[in-house]
N, C-alpha and C positions, 0 to 999 in steps of 0.2 A: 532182638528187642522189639517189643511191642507194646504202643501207648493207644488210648484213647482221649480224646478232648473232643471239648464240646464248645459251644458258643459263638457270637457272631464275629465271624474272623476270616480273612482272607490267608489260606489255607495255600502251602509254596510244600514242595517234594521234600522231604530232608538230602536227597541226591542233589539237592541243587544249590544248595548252601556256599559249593564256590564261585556263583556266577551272579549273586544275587548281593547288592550294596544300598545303604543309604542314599540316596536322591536329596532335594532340597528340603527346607524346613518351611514350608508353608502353609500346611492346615492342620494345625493343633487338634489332640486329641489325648484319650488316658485309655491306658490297658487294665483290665484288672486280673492276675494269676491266682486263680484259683487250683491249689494242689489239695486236691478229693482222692489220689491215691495212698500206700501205705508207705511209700519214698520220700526221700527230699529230690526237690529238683532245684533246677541251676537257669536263672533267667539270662542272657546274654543280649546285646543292643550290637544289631550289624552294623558295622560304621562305615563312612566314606570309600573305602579301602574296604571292605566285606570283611573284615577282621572281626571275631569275636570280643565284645567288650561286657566283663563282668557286672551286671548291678547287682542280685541277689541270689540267696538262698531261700528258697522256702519247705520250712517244715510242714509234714503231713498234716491238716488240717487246719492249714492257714494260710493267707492269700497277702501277695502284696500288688499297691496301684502305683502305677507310673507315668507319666506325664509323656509324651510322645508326639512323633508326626506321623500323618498315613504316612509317606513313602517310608519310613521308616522301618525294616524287617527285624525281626525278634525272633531269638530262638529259646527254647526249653528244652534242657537237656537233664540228664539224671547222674549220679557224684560221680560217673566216670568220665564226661563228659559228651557222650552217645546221645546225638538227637533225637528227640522225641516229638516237637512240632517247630515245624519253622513258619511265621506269616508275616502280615502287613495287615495294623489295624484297618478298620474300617472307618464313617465316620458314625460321631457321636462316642457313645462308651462302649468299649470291647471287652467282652471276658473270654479269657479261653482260661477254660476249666480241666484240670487233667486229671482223669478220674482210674487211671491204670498205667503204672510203669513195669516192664517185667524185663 
C-alpha cells in the first residue's frame, strides 16, 4: 500500500499506530481531510486507549472538517482498513490532503 498526503501536519509512522494514544483535551483545533485520490478513505479518532474510533467516510473528491485537540492522533485508512497516514494536528487549521491510495 502506498499513499501520498500533503499538508501542515504532524506526520507519526503507520508501524506505530499501537503505541501512539490521545493525551488531554487542551488546545483546540480542526482538521480538514481532504481525499484528492481516486478511493474512499476511512477517517479514525485515536482514543484514550489507542483504539480506533470511526468518524467518517470520505468519497473521492470531497473532504470532511473536524473539530479536534493537538494531542489528539488521527488516522486515515482506505475500505480495508490498511493505513495510509497517521498524525497529530498542528495548531491553527490542519489539512492533510491525500492525493494517492494504491
Amino acid at each position: 500500500l502506498t499513499a501520498a498526503a500533503t499538508g501542515a501536519l504532524a506526520a507519526e509512522g503507520c508501524q506505530d499506530e499501537r503505541s501512539i494514544k490521545s493525551a488531554d483535551s487542551a488546545t483546540a483545533t480542526k482538521v480538514q481531510f481532504k481525499n484528492e485520490s481516486k478511493s474512499r478513505i476511512k477517517i479514525y479518532w485515536l482514543n484514550y486507549d489507542g483504539k480506533r474510533e470511526h468518524y467518517s467516510d470520505v468519497a473521492p473528491g470531497r473532504s470532511y472538517t473536524q473539530e479536534t485537540y493537538m494531542t489528539h492522533p488521527w488516522v486515515v485508512t482506505d475500505t480495508n482498513g490498511q493505513c495510509i497516514l497517521l498524525f497529530r494536528p498542528l495548531p491553527g487549521a490542519t489539512v492533510a490532503t491525500i492525493t494517492t491510495v494504491d
